[in-house]
RODRENKOL-158685 format. One record per atom (N, C-alpha, C): atom name; x, y, z. Coordinates in pm, 1 decimal, always signed. Example, Ala and Ser with C-alpha at 12.3 -4.5 7.8 and 13.67 -1.06 7.14 Angstrom:
BEGIN
site  u  v  w
N  +1319.0  -569.0  +780.0 .
CA  +1230.0  -450.0  +780.0 .
C  +1320.0  -330.0  +780.0 .
N  +1285.0  -225.0  +708.0 .
CA  +1367.0  -106.0  +714.0 .
C  +1290.0  +3.0  +787.0 .
//
This chain:
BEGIN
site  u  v  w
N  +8539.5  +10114.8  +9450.0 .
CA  +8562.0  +10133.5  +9308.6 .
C  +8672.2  +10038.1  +9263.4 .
N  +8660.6  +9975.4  +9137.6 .
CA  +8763.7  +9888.0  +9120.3 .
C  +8837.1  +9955.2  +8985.8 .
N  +8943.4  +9934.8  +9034.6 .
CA  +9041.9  +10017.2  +8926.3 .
C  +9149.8  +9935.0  +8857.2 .
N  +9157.4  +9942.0  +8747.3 .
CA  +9228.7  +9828.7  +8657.5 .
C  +9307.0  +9948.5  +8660.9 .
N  +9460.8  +9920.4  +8648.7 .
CA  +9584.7  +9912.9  +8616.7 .
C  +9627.0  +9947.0  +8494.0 .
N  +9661.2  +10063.9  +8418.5 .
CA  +9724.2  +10014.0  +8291.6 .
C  +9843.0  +9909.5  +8293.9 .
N  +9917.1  +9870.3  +8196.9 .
CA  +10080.5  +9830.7  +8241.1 .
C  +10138.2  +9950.1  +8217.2 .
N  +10064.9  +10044.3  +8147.8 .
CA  +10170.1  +10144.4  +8201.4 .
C  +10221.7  +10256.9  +8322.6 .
N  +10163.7  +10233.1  +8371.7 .
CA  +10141.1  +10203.7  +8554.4 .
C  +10178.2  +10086.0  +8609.9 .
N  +10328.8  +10097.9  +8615.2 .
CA  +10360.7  +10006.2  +8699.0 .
C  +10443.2  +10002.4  +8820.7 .
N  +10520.6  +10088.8  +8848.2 .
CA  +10599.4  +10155.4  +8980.0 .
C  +10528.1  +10230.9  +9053.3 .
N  +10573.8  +10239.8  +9183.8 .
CA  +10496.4  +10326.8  +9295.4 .
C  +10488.3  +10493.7  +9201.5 .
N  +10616.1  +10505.7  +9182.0 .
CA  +10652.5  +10678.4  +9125.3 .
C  +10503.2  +10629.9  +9003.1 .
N  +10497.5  +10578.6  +8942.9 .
CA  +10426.8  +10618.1  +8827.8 .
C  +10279.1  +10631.0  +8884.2 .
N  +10196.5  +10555.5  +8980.2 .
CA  +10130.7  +10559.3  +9057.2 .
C  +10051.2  +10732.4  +9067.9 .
N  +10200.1  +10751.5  +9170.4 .
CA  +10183.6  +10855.7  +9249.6 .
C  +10168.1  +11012.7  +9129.6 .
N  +10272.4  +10995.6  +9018.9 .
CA  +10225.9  +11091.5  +8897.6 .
C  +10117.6  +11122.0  +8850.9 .
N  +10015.2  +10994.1  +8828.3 .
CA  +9902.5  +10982.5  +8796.3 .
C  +9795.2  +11076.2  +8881.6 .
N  +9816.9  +11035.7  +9000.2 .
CA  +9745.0  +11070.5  +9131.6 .
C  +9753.8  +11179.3  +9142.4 .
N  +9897.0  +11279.1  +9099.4 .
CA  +9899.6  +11412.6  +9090.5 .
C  +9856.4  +11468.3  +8943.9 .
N  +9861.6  +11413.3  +8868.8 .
CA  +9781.0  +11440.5  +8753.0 .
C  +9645.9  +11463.0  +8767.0 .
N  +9623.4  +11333.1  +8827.3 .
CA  +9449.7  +11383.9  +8817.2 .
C  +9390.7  +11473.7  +8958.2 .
N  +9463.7  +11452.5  +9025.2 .
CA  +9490.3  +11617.6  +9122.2 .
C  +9437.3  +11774.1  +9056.8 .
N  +9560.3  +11777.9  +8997.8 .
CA  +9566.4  +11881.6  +8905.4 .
C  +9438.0  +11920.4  +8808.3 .
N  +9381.0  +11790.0  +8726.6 .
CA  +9240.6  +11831.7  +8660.1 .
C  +9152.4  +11844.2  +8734.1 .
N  +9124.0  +11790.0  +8910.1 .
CA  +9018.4  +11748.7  +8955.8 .
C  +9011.1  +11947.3  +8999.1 .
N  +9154.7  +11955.7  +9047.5 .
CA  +9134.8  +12124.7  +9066.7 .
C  +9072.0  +12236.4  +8980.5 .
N  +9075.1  +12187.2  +8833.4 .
CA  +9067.4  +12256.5  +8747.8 .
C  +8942.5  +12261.6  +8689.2 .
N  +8902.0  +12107.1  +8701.1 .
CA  +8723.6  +12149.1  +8699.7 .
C  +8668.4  +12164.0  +8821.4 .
N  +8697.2  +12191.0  +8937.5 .
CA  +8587.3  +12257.0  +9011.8 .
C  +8594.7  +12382.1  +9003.9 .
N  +8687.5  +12441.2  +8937.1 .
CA  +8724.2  +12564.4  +8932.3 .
C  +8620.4  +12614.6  +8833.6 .
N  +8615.8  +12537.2  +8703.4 .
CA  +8571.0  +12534.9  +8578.9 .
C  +8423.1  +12537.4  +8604.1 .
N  +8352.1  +12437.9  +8673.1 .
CA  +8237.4  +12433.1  +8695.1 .
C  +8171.8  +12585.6  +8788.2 .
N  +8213.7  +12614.9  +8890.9 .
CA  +8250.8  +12734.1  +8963.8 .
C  +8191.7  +12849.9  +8866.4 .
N  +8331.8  +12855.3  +8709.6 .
CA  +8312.2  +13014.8  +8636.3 .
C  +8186.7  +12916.1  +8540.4 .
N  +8126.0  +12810.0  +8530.4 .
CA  +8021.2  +12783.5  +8434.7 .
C  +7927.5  +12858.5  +8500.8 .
N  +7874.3  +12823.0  +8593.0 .
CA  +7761.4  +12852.6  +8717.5 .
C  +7783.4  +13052.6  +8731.0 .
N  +7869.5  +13090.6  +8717.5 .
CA  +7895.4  +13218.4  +8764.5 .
C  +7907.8  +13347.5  +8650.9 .
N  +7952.7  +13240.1  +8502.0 .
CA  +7957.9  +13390.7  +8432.9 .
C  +7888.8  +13298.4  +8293.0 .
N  +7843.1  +13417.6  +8201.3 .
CA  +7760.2  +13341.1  +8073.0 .
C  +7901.3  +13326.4  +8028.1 .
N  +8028.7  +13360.1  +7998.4 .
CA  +8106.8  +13316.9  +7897.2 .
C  +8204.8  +13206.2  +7905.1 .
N  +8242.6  +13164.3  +7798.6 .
CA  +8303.3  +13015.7  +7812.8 .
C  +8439.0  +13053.4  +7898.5 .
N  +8480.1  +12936.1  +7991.2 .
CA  +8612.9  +13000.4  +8063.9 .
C  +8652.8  +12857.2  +7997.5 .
N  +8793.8  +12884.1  +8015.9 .
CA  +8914.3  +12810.6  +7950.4 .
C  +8909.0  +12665.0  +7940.2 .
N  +8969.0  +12637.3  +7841.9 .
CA  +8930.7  +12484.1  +7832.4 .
C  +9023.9  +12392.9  +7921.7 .
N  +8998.5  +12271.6  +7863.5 .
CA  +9050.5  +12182.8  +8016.5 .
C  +9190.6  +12175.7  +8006.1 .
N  +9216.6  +12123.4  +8137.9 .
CA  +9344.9  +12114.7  +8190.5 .
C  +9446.5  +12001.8  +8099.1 .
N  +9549.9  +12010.8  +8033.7 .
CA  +9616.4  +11902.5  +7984.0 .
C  +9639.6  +11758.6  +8103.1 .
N  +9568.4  +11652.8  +8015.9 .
CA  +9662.3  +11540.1  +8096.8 .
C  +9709.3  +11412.3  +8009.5 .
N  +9749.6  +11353.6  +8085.8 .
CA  +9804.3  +11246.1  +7973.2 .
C  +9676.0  +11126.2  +7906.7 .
N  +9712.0  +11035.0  +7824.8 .
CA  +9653.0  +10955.5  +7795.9 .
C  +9589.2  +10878.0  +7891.5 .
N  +9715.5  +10794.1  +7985.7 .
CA  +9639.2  +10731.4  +8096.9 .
C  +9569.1  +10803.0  +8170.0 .
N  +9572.0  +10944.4  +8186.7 .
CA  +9533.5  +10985.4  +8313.6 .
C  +9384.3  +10994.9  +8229.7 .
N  +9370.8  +11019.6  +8122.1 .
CA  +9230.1  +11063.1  +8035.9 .
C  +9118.4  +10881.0  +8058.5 .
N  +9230.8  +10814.9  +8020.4 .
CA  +9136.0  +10698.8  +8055.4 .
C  +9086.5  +10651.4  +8150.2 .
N  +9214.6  +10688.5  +8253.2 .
CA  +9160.5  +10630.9  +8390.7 .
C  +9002.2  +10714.7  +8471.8 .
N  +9015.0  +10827.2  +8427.9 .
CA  +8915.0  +10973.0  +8439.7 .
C  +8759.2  +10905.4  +8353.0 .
N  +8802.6  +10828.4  +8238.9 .
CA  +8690.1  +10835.6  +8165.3 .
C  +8603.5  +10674.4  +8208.7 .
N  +8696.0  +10571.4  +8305.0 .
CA  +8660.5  +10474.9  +8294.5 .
C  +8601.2  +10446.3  +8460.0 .
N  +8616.9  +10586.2  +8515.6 .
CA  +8555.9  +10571.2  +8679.1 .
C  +8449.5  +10670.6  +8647.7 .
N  +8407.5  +10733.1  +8571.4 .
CA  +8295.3  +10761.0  +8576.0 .
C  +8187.4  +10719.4  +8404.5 .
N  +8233.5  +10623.4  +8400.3 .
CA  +8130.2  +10549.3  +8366.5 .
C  +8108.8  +10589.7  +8205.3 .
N  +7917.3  +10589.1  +8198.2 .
CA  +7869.1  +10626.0  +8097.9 .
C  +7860.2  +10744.0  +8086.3 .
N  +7840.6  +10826.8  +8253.9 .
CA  +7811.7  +10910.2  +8296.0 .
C  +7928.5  +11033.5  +8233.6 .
N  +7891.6  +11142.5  +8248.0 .
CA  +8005.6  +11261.3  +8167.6 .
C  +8075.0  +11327.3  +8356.3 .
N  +8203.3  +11318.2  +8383.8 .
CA  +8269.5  +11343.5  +8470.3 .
C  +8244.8  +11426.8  +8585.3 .
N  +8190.9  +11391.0  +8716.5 .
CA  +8142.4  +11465.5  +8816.3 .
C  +8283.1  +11517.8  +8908.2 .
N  +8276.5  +11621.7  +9003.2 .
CA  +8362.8  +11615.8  +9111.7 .
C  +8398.4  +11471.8  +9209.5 .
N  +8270.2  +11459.2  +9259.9 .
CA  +8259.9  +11321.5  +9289.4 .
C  +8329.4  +11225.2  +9274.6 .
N  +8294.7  +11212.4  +9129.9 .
CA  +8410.6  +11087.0  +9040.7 .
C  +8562.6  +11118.0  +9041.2 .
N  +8593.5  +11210.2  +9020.6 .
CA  +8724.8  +11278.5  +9014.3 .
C  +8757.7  +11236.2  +9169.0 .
N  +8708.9  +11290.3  +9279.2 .
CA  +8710.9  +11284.3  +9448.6 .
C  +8709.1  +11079.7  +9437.5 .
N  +8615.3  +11024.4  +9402.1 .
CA  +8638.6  +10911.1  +9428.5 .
C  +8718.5  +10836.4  +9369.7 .
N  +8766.8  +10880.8  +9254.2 .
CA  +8901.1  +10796.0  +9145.2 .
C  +9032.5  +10855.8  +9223.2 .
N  +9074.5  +10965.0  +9319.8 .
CA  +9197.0  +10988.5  +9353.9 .
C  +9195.0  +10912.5  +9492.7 .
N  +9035.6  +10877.5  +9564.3 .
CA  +9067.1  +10838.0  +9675.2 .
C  +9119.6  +10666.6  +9659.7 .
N  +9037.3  +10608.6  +9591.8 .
CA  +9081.5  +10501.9  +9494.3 .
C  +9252.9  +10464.2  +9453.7 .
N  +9309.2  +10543.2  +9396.2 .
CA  +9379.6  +10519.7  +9378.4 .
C  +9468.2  +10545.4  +9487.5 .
N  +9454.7  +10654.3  +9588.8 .
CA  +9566.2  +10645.6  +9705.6 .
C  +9561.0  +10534.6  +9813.4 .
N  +9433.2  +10472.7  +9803.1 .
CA  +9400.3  +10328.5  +9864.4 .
C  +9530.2  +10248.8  +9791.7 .
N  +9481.3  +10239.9  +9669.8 .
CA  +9619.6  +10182.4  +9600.5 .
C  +9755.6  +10155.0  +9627.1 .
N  +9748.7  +10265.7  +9598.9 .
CA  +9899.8  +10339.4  +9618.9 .
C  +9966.2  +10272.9  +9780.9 .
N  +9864.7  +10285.6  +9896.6 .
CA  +9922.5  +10230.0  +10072.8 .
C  +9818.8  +10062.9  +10012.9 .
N  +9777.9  +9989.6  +9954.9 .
CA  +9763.2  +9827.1  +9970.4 .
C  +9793.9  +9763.5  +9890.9 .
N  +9857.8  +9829.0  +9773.9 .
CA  +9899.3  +9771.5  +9651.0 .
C  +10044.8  +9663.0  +9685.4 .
N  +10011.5  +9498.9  +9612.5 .
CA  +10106.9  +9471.8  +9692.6 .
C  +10281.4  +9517.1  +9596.6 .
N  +10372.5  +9497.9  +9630.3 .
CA  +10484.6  +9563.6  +9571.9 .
C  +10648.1  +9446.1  +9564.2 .
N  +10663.7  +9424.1  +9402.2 .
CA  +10775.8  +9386.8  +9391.5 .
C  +10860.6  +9481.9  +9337.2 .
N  +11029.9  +9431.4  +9371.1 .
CA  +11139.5  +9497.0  +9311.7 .
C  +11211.4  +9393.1  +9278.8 .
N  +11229.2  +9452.5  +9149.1 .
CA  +11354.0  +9361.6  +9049.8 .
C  +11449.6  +9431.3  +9009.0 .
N  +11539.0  +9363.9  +9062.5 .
CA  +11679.4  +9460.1  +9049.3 .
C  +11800.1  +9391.5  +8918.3 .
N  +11852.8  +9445.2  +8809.8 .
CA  +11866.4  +9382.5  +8673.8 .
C  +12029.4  +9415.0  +8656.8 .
N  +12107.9  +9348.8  +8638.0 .
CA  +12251.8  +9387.8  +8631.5 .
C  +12288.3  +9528.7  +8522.5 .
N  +12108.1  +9606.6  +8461.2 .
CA  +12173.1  +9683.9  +8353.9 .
C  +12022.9  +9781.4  +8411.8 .
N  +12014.2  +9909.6  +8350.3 .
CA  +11898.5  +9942.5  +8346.7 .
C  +11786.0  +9858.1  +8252.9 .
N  +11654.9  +9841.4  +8272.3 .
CA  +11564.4  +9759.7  +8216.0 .
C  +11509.6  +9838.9  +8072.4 .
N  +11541.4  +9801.3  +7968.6 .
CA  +11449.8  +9846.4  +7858.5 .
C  +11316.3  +9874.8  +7929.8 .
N  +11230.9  +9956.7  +7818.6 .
CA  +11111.7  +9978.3  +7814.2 .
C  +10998.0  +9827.5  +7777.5 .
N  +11093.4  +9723.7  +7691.5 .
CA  +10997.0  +9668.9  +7613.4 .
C  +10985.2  +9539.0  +7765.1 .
N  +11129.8  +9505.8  +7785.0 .
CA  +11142.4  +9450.9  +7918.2 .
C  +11061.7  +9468.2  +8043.5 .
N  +11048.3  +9594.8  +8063.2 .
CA  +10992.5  +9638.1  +8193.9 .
C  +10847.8  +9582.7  +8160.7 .
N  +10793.6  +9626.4  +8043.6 .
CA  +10662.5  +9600.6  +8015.6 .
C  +10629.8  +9412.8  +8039.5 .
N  +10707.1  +9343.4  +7966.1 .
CA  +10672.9  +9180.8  +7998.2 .
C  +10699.6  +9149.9  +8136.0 .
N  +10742.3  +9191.1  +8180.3 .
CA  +10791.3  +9144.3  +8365.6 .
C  +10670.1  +9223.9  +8456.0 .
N  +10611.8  +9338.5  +8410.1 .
CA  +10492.2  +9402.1  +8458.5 .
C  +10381.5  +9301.0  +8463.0 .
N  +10338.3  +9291.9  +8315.0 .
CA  +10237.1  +9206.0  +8224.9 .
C  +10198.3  +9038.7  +8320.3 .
N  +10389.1  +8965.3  +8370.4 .
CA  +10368.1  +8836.1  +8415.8 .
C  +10344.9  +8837.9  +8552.9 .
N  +10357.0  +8967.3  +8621.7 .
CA  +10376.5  +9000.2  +8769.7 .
C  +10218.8  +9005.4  +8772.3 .
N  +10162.2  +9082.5  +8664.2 .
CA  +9989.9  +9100.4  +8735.3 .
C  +9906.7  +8992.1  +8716.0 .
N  +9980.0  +8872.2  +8624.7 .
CA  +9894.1  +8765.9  +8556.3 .
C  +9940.7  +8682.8  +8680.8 .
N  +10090.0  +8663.6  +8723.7 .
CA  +10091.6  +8540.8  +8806.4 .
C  +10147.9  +8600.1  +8963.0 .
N  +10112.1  +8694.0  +9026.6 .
CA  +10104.1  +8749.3  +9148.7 .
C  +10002.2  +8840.1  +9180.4 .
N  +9950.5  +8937.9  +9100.3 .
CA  +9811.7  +8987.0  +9184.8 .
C  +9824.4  +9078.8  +9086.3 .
N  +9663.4  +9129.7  +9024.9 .
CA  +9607.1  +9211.0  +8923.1 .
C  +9664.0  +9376.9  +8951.0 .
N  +9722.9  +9431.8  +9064.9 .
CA  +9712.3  +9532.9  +9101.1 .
C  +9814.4  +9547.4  +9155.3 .
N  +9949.5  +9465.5  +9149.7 .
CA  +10115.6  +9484.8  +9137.8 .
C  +10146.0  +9600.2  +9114.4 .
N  +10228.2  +9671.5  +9187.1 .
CA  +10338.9  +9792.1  +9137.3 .
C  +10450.6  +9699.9  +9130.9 .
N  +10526.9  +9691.6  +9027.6 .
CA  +10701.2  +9681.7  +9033.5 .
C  +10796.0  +9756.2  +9011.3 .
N  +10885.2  +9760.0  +9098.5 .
CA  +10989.2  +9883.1  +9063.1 .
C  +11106.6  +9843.7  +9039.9 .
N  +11149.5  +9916.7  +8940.9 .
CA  +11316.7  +9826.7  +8854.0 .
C  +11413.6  +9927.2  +8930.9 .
N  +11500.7  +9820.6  +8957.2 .
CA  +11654.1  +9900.0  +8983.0 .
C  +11774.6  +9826.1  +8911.2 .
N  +11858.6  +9857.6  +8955.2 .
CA  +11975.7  +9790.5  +8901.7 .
C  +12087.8  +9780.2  +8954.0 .
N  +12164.5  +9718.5  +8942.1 .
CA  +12321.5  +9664.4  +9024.3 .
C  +12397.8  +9615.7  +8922.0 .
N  +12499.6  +9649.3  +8909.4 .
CA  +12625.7  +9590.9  +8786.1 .
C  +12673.2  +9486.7  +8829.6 .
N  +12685.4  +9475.3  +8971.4 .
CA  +12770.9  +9352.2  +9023.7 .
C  +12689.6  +9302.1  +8990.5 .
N  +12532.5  +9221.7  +8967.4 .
CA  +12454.1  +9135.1  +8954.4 .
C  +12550.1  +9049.7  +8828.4 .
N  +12607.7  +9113.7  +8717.8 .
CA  +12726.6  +9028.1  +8658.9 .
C  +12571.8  +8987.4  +8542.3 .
N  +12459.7  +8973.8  +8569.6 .
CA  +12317.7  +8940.2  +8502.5 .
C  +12219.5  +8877.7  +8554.3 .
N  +12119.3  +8815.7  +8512.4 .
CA  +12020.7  +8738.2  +8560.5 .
C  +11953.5  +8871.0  +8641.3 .
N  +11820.5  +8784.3  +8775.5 .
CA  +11810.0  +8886.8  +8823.4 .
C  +11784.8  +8861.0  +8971.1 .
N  +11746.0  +8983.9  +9053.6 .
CA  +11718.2  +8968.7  +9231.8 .
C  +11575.7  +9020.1  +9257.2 .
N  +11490.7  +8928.3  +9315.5 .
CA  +11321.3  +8967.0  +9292.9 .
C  +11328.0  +8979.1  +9452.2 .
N  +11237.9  +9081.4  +9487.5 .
CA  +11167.3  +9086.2  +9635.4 .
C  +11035.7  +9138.4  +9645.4 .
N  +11002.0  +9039.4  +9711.5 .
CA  +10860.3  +9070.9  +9737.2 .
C  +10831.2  +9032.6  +9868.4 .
N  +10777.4  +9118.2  +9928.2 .
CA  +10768.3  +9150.3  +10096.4 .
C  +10900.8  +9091.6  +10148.7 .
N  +10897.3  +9032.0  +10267.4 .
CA  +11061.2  +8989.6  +10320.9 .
C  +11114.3  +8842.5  +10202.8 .
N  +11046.4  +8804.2  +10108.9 .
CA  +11153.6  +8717.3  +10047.8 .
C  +11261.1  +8791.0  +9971.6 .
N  +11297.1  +8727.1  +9954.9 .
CA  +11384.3  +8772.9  +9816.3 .
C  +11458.6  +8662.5  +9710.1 .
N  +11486.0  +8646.5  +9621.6 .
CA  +11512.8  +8517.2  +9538.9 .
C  +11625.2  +8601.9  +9433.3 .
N  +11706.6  +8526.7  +9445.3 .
CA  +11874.5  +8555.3  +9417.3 .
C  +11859.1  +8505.5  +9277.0 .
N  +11849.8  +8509.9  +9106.9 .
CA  +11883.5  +8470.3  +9044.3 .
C  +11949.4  +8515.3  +8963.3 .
N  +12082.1  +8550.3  +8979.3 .
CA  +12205.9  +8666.7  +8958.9 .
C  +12271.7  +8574.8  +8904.2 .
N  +12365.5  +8546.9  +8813.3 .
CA  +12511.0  +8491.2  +8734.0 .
C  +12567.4  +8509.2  +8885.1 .
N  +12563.9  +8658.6  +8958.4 .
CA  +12736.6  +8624.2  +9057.3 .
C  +12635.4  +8556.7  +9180.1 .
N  +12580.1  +8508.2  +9149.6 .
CA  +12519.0  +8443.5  +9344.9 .
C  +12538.8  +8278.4  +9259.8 .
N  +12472.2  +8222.6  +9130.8 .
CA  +12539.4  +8144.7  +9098.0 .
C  +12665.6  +8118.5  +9043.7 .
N  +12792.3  +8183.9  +9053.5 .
CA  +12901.1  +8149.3  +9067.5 .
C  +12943.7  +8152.6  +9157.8 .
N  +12895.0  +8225.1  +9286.3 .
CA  +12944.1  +8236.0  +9423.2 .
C  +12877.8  +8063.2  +9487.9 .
N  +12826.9  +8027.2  +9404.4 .
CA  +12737.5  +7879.4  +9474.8 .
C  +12858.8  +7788.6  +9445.3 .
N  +12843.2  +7829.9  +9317.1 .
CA  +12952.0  +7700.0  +9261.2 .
C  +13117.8  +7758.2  +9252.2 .
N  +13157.1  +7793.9  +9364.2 .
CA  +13314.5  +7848.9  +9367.6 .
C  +13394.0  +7741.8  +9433.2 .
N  +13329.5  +7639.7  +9447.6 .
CA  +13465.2  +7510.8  +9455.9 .
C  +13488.3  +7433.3  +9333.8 .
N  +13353.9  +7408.9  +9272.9 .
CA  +13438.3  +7361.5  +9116.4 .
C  +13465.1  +7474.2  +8986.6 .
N  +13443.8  +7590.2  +9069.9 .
CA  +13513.9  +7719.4  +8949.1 .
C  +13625.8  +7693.7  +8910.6 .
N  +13747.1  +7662.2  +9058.3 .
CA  +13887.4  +7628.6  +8981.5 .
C  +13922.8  +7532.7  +8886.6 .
N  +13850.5  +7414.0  +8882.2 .
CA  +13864.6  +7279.9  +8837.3 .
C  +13799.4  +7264.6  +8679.6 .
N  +13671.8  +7340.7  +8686.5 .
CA  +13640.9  +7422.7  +8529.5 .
C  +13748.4  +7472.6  +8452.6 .
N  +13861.1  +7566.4  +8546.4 .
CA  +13919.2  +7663.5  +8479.5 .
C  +13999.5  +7553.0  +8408.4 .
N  +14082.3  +7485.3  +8558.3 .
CA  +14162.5  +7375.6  +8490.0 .
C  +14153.7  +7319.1  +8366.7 .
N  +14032.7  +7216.5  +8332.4 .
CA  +14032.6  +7184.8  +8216.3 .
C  +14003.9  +7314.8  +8038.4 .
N  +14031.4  +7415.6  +8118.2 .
CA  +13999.3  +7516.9  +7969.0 .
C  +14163.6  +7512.2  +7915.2 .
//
């Protein structure tokens, strides 16, 4: 099954919410289907979930109207995900806005792989800029790693101020 990504799905945690989200409905209609089959009267309506979780639900099973099956094969799907998905961390001298997180998501799936998790952290010493890792690299582009580069002509800067 191929499963597109919202961007709003973009960290492992958000991933894994989803996955328990649709957990939670997949329980609720077999349950549901269960009292259809078993009693003439209507039993309770469906389980709340979120937006993504409604789309992701509506776009693995198709044209088709929502089987167990589908539900069983969209969580196995996504926990495939979840253990091959490949995974960066960007770590930001501040916490990351919302609007931020979203463009650094957006360029991660366009120019590293359609099916990226990234997970934001943060460090104050970073001083700004930022620290990317992805599998064993990692790429330093911090204000304090470039002033720690250039700390022999720091004094000589100062000098002329």
């Amino acid at each position: 099954m191929k499963l597109n990504l919202q961007p709003s799905i973009s960290s492992p945690q958000d991933l894994k919410s989803i996955i328990l989200e649709i957990r939670q409905y997949a329980h609720w209609f077999s349950q549901y289907t269960v009292k259809m089959r078993a009693s003439d009267s209507q039993p309770e309506g469906p389980a709340p979930v979120s937006q993504v979780a409604a789309t992701l639900i509506k776009e693995s099973s198709g044209k088709e109207q929502p089987s167990q099956k589908h539900l069983d094969d969209l969580i196995a799907g996504l926990e495939a995900l979840e253990t091959s998905a490949p995974r960066i961390t960007i770590t930001l001298a501040a916490p990351a806005p919302g609007s931020l997180k979203k463009v650094l998501v957006q360029w991660c799936r366009e120019h590293v792989a359609p099916g990226v998790l990234v997970d934001f952290r943060f460090n104050s010493t970073l001083l700004g800029g930022m620290v990317v890792q992805y599998g064993s690299h990692v790429y330093d582009w911090s204000f304090r790693r470039q002033i720690l580069n250039a700390r022999g002509s720091f004094p000589e800067a100062l000098r002329r101020v």
